[in-house]
C-alpha positions as CSV (number, residue, x, y, z in Angstrom):
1,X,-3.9,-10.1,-15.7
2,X,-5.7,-7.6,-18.6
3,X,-8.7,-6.6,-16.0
4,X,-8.7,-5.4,-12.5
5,X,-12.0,-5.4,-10.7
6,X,-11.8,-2.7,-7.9
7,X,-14.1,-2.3,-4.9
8,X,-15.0,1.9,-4.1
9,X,-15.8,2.5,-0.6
10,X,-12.7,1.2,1.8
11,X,-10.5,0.1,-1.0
12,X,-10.1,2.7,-3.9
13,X,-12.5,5.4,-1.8
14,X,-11.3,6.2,1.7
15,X,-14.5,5.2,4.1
16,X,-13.5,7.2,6.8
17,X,-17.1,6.1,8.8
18,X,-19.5,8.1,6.2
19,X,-20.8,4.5,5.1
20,X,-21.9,3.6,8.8
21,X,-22.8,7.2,9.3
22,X,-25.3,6.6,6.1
23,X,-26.5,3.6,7.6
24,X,-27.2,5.6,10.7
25,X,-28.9,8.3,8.7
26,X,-31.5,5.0,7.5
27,X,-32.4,3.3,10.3
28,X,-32.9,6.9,11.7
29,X,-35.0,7.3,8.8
30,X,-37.3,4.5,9.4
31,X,-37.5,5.1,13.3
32,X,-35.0,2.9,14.6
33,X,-33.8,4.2,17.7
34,X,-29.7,4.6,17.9
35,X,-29.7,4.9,21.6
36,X,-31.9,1.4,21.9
37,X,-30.9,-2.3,23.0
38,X,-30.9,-3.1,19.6
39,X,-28.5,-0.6,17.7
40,X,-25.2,-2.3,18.7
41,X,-26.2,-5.8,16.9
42,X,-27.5,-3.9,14.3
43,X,-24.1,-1.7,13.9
44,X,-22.1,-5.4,14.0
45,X,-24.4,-6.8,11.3
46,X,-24.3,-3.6,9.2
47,X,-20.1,-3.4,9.0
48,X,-20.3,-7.5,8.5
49,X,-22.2,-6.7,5.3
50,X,-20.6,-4.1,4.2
51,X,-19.7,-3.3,0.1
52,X,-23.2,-5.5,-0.1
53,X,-26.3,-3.7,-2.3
54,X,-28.0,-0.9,0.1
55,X,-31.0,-2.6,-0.1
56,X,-29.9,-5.3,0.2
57,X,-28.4,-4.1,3.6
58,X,-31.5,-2.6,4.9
59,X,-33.5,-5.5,4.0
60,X,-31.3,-7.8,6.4
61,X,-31.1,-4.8,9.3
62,X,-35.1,-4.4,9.3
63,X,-36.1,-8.3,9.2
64,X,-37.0,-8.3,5.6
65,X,-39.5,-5.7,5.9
66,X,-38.4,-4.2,1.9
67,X,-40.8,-1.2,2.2
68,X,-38.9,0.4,5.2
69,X,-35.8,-0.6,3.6
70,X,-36.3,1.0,0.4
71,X,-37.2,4.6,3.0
72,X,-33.9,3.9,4.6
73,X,-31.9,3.4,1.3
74,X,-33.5,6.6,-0.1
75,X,-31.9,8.5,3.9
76,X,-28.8,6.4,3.0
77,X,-28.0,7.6,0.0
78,X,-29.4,11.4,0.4
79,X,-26.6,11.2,3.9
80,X,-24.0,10.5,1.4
81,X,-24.9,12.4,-1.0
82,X,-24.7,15.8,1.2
83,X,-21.3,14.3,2.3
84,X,-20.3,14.5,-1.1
85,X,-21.4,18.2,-1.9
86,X,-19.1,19.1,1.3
87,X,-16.1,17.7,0.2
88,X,-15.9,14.7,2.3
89,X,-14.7,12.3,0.0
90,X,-11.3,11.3,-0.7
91,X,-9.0,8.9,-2.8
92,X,-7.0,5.7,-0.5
93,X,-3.6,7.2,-0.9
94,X,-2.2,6.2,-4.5
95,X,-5.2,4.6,-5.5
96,X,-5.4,7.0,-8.6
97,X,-1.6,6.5,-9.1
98,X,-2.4,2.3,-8.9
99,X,-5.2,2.7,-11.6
100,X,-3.5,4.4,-13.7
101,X,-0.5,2.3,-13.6
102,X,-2.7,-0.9,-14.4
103,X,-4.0,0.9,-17.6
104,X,-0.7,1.9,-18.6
105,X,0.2,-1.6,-18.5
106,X,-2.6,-3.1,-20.6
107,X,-4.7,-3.8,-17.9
108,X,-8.3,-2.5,-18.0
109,X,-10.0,-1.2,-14.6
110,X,-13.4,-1.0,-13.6
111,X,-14.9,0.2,-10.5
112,X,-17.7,-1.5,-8.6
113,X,-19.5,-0.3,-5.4
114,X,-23.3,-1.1,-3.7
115,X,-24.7,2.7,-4.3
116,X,-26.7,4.0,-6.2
117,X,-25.9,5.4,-9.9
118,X,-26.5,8.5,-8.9
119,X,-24.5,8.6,-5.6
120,X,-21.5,6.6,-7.6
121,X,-21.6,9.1,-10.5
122,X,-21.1,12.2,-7.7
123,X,-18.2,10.3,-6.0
124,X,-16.2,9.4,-9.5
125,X,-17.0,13.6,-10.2
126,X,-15.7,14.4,-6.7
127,X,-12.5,12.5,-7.3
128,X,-11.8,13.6,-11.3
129,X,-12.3,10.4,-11.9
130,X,-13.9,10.5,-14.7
131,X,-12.7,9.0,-17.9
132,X,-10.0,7.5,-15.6
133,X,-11.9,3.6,-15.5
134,X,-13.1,1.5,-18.1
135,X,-16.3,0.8,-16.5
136,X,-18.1,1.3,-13.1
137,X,-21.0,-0.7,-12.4
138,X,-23.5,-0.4,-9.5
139,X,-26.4,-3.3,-9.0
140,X,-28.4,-1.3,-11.1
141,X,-26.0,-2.5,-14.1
142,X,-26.2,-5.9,-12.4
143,X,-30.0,-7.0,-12.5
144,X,-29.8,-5.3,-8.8
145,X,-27.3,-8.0,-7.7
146,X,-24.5,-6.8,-5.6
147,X,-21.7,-8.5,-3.7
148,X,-21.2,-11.3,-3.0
149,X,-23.1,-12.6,-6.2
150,X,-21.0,-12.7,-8.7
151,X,-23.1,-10.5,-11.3
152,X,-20.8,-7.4,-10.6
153,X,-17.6,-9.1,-11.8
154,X,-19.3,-10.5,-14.9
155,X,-20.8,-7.5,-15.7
156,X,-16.9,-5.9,-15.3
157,X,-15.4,-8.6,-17.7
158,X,-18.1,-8.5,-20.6
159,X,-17.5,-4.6,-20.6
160,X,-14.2,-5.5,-20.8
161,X,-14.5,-8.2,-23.1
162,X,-11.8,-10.2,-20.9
163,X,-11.9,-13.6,-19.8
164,X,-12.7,-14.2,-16.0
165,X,-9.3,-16.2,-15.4
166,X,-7.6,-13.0,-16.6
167,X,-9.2,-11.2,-13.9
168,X,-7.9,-9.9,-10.4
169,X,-10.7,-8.5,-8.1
170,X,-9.1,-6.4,-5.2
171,X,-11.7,-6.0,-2.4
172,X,-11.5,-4.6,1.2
173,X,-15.0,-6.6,2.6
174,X,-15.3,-10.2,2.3
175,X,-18.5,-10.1,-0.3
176,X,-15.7,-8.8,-2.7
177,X,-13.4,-12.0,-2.5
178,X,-16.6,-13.9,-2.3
179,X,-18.1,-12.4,-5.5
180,X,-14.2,-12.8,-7.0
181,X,-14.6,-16.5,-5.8
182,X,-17.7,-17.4,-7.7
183,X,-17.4,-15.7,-10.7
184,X,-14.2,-17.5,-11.1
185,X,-11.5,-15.0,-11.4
186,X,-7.9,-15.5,-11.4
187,X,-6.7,-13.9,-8.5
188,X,-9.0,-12.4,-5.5
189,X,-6.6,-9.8,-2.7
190,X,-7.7,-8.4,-0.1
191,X,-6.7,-5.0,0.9
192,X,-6.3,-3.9,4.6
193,X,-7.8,-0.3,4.2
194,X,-11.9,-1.0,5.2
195,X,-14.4,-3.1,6.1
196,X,-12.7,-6.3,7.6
197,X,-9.6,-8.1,8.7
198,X,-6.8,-10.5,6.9
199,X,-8.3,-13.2,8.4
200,X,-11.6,-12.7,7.7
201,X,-10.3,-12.3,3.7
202,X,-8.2,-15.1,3.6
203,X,-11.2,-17.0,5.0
204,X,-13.3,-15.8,2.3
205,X,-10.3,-16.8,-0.3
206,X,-8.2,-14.1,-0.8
207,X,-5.0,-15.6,-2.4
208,X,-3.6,-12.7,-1.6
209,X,-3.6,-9.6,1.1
210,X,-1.9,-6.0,0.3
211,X,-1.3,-3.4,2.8
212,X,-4.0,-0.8,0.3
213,X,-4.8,-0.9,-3.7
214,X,-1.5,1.1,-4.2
215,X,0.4,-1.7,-3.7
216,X,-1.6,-3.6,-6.4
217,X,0.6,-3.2,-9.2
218,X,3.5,-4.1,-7.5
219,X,1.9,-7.8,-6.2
220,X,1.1,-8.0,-10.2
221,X,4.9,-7.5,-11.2
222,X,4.0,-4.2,-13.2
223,X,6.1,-1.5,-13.7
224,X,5.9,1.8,-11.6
């Protein structure tokens, strides 16, 4: 492998419920009621789409309706943005140590995620991560495409400038193995550490399921 395409949020960024807190924060937003008949079918559909665009999300959540989901995204994104400025973000154990043990080894790294530029820029600066990828792309970067379409992953190998069947695309959601899937990289894992099961990754065609990222150099026989 010479590029490793990593999910943020539940696979190289600990989750730890802000996502569905933010998503809470929109349909709040947009006068959805929490407490109504509605809310739990809407919490199941959210965390079934998670690692998707935002707007994307909120499009599906309010029926289509694209004008109330572009006022939720804008809650959304403010809700993690404040958890941001109050320290609430944190690394997946070792997933610094992983990333920079891939780019020791040749391997190129690039970071993708369904927020917002400016919301991805403050989490990379909360982490120091900075400098430490080769690329992080958002569906701005993407024609506003996010997972599962497959624009993500292209967009990480032309940065790159590395062939797709080069490629491993570690993921914690399903929409990550599917993007992985279509864009036709070489090896999609799943990781254990968010959004959704083993089973529900292998049936989206993970070849491969690790315990978290950390253990990602180690399934690619790297040094470390």
């Amino acid at each position: 492998m010479r590029l490793a395409v990593l999910d943020m949020a539940g696979t190289t960024v600990a989750d730890d419920g802000l996502v569905l807190d933010a998503v809470r924060r929109g349909l709040t937003a947009v006068r959805v009621p929490l407490d109504g008949p509605r809310f739990p079918a809407l919490r199941r559909q959210a965390e079934a789409t998670m690692d998707r665009a935002t707007l994307t999300v909120f499009g599906d959540l309010l029926d289509g309706d694209m004008q109330l989901a572009r006022r939720a995204a804008v809650a959304y994104e403010a809700c993690l943005a404040t958890a941001v400025a109050a320290g609430r973000i944190r690394e997946i154990p070792g997933a610094r140590v992983a990333i920079e043990t891939l780019r020791a080894s040749g391997v190129a790294v690039a970071l993708v995620c369904g927020f917002g530029p400016e919301t991805r820029d403050a989490v990379i600066d909360a982490l120091g991560w900075a400098g430490l990828v080769d690329a992080v792309l958002s569906p701005c970067d993407a024609g506003g495409r996010g997972l599962p379409d497959p624009a993500l992953v292209l967009g990480a190998a032309r940065r790159t400038e590395v062939e797709l069947p080069d490629a491993v695309v570690a993921g914690d959601a399903s929409a990550g193995i599917l993007a992985a899937v279509r864009a036709g990289a070489g090896l999609a894992v799943g990781v254990r550490t968010g959004a959704h099961s083993e089973p529900v990754l292998r049936r989206a065609g993970a070849q491969a399921v690790i315990d978290s990222v950390a253990d990602l150099p180690a399934l690619l026989g790297l040094p470390g």
